[in-house]
N, C-alpha and C positions, 0 to 999 in steps of 0.2 A: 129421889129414888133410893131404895136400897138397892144393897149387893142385888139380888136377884133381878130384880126389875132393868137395872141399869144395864146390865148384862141379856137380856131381854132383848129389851130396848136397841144395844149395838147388833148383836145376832140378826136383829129384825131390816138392817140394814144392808144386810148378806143381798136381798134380794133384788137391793140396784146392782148388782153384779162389779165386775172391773171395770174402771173409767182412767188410762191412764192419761194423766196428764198433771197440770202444778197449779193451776189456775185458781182452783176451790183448797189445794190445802196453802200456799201463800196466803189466803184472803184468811182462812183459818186460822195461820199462827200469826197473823196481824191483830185478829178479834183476841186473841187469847193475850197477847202481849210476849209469846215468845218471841218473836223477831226482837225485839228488843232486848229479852232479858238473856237471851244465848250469846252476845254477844262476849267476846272473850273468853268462852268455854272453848275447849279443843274439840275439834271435833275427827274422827276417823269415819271413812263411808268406804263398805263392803260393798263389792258387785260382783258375778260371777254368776257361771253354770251348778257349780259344785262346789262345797267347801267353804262356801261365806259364813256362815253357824258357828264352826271348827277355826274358823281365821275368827273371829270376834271374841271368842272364849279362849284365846290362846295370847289375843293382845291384852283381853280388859284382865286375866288374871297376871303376868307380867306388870300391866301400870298399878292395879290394885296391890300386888304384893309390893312394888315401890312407894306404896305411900299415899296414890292420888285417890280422891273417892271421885269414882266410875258412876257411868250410866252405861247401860244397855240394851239396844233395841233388838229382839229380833221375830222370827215367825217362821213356820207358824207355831202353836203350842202345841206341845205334845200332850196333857193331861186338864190342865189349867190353864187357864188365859192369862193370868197372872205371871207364868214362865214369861211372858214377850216383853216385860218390861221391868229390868233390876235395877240394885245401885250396888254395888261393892256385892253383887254377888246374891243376895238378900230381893224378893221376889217385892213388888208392889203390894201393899197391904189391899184387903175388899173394900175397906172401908173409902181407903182414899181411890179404889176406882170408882166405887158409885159418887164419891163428892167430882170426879174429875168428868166423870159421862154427864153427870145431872148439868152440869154448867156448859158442857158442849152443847150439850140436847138443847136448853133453853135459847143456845146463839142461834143454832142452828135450824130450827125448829120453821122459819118461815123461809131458807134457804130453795132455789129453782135454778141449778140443779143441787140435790143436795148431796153433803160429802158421804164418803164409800166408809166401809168398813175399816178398811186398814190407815184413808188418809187420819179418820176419828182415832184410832188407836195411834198413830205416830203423834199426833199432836197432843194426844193424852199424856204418852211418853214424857214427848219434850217439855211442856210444863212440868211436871214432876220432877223432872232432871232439873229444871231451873230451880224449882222451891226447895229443894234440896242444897242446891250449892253444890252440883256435880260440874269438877274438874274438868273431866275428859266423857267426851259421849262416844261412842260406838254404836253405827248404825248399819244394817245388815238391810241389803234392800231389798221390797218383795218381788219384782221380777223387771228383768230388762235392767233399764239407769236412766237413761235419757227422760223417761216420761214417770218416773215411779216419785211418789210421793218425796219419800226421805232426800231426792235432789233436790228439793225446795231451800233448804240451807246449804250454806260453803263450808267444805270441807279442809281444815288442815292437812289431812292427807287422803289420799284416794289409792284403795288396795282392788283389784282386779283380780279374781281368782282364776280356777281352769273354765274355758268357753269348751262347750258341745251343744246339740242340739238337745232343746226343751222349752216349752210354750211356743212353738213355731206358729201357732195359730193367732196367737200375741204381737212375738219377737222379727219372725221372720223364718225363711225356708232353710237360709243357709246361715253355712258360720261368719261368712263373712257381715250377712243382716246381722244376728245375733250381738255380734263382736260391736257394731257400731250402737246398737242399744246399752249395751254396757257401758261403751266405751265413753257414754253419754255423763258420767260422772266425772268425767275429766274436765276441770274450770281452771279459768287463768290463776297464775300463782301457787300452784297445788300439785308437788308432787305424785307421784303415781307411781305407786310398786305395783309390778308382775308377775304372774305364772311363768313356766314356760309353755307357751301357749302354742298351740296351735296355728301352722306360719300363716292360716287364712286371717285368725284374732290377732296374731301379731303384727299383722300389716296396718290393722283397722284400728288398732289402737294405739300402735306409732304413726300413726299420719295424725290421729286426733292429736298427741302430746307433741307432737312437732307444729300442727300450726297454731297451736296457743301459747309454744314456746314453754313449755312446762319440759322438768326432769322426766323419763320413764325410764322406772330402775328397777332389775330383776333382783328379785332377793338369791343372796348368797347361801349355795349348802349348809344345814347346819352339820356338826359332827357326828357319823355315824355312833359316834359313842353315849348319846347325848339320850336318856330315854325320855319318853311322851308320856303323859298320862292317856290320850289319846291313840288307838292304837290304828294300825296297818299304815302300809309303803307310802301311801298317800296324804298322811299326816304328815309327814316329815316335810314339805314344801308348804302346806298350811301351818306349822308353826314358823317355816321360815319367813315367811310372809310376814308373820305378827311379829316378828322379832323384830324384822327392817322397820313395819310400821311402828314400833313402841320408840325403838330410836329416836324416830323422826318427832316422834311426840315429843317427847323426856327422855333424851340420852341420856342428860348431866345425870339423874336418878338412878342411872342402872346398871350393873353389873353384869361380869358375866355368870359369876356363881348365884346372884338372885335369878338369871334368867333362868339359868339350866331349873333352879329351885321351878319355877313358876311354869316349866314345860312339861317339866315331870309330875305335878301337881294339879295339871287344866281338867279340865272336864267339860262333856258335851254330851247329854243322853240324847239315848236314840242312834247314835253314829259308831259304830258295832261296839256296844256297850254289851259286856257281860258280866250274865246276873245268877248270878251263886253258881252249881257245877254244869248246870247244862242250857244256860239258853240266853242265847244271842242275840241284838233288838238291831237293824241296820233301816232308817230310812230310804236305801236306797230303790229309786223310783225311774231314775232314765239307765241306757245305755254305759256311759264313763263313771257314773256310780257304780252297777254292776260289776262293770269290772274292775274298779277299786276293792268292792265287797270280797270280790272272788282271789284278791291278790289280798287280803288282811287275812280270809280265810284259811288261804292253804301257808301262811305266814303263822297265827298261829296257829294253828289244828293242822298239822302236815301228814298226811296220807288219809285225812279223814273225810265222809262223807256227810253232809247235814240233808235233817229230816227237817227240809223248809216250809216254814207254813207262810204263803202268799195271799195277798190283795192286792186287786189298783183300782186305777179310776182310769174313766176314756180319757182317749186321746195322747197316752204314752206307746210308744212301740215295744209290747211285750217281746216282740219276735227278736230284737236286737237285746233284750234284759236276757231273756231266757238265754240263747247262747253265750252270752259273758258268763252266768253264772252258774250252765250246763255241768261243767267239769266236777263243780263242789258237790253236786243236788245226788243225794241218797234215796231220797224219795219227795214227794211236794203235795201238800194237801191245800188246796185251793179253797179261800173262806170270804164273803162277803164283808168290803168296811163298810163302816158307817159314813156314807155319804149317796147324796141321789146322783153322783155319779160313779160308783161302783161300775164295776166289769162282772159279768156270770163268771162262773165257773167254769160251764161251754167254751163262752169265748176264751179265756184266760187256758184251758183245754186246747183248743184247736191251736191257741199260738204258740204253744208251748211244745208240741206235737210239730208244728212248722220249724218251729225251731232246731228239730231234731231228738225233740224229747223221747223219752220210749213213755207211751202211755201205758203201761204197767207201773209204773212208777206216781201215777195219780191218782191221788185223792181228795175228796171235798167235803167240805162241813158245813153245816148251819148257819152256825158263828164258831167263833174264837176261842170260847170256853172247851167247847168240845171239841176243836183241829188241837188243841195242846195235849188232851188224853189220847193221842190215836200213836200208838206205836214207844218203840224206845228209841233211845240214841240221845245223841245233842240235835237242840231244837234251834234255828234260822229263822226267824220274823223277819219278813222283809218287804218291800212291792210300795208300801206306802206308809207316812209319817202317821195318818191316820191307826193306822194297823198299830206300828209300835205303842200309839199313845194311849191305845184301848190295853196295850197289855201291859204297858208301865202303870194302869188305873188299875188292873185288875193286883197285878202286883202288889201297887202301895196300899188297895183295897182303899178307894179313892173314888170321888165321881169323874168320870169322864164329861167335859165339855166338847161337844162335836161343833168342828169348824171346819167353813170351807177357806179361810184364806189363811 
């Protein structure tokens, strides 16, 4: 297969939907011969509600500027499918994705049941990280931990980010479900750095590291003096995180003056990334994102108002986004993403209105092209990674690859 096709081909798998569980991607990276050939690579495994993206890019540019050559897993893409899987920074070539789909496809091909979407992209990963000769991998996992693909291999260190509620339809109702699906990347021998979580996540994820006898260790402040390349309040605990995990990787390698170098140096589009003088890209999509979003924003733009242009998809609680990010909102023009599970503009209306919106303040567009000519001011993307990814395409004047996972 070529590029196109092979990419075809994975899309076309979108349609067995989620299946969590490990069962088909072990037997996966047994056919592929990664089981084997990962052995002795380091591995880091990201879990969390918020902030796993942002903790990966903050560790793998830290081990990269020491020297090691990286791998990195994440999702979803914002533009290109190609973003989900780097080495030292540097995106998978087309080429070697269609050599790496055609050779799944061929294993796979007489498989009952067969592998998902995302289990076929991690295994594509991890091959690639082997043929390469990547030191250290970093794996960002697609939801929950306990049943997601990327726990299929053991991790040198396990990093847990902030727990709230998101895919309760998945995860569970509460934080405390929630916290235990996470918490599910916790394995014997494997330290575990923490948030400061939340005391329901905190309970469920100290009972997990207490009875397999494993460290769980909150990362330490870094110095308020210390800047991010990544910005608002909420970064500052997501780099802390990757610092304690880059230690635990390769202390002997690192400094404090390469760190500070490599904090102020990270990057992560999409995660209120700004782009020339007036517009702002934030995938945030639940409730504790919001209100990150709305604390980065009155952080920097302070007394200002943003003329936010939103989307989502069902099944998030607009009515809990909308009041976190109430305060900031100047005006909000409401635009369809590209996906079949999109929100109307009505609905996204009426919740936004619940939420205490003044509907005077709404408006809606077609799409995306036309919500970004409506009005002046500084411009807020926000509601979904989908939304950002369409406008960092239209941006880089780029195709857009629509994804659901």
């Amino acid at each position: 297969m070529d590029y196109q096709e092979s990419i075809d081909w994975l899309y076309g798998t979108q349609l067995l939907g989620i299946k969590l569980g490990l069962e088909n991607v072990t037997r996966l990276l047994k056919e592929t011969s990664v089981t084997q050939d990962q052995e002795g690579r380091k591995i880091v495994h990201v879990a969390g509600t918020n902030g796993k993206g942002s903790v990966c890019a903050f560790t793998e540019r830290i081990l990269r500027d020491a020297g090691l050559k990286t791998g990195l897993f994440t999702s979803p893409h914002l533009v290109a499918y190609s973003e989900r899987i780097q080495i030292n920074g540097e995106m998978i070539s087309e080429e070697r994705i269609a050599w790496g789909l055609t050779d799944i496809r061929d294993r796979v091909k007489d498989w009952d049941p067969h592998p998902t979407f995302f289990e076929i992209s991690f295994v594509l990963a991890l091959r690639y990280f082997c043929d390469e000769g990547c030191e250290v991998i970093l794996l960002e996992t697609g939801m929950g931990g306990r049943l997601d693909a990327t726990n299929a291999v053991n991790a040198d260190v396990s990093v847990i980010t902030s727990i709230s509620l998101d895919h309760q339809q998945w995860l569970g109702e509460t934080i405390r479900e929630i916290a235990m699906e996470k918490a599910g990347i916790i394995k014997p021998n494997t330290p575990v750095i923490v948030a400061d979580l939340h005391p329901d996540a905190r309970d469920m994820v100290g009972r997990r590291a207490l009875t397999l006898g494993v460290p769980c260790i909150e990362a330490h402040p870094l110095p308020e003096e210390w800047p991010l390349g990544l910005k608002g309040p909420h970064q500052r605990e997501n780099a802390a995180l990757a610092v304690e995990a880059a230690c635990r990787v390769e202390g002997d390698r690192l400094s404090q003056e390469g760190i500070q170098h490599s904090l102020s140096e990270a990057s992560w589009p999409g995660r209120f990334e700004v782009i020339g003088d007036r517009l702002v890209l934030d995938g945030a999509h639940n409730e504790a994102a919001a209100e990150a979003l709305c604390a980065a924003w009155r952080e920097a733009f302070p007394g200002e108002l943003a003329k936010l242009i939103f989307g989502a998809a069902e099944s998030k609680d607009l009515v809990a986004i909308f009041k976190a990010i109430l305060p900031v909102i100047g005006s909000i023009t409401f635009v369809p993403i590209q996906s079949e599970r999109r929100i109307s503009a009505g609905e996204m209306t009426e919740a936004f209105v619940t939420a205490g919106g003044e509907l005077e303040k709404v408006k809606s567009a077609e799409n995306l092209s036309e919500a970004l000519t409506i009005g002046q001011g500084r411009v807020l993307v926000a509601g979904s990674l989908f939304l950002v990814g369409e406008v960092r395409a239209i941006v880089e004047g780029g195709d857009y690859e629509v994804s659901l996972q």
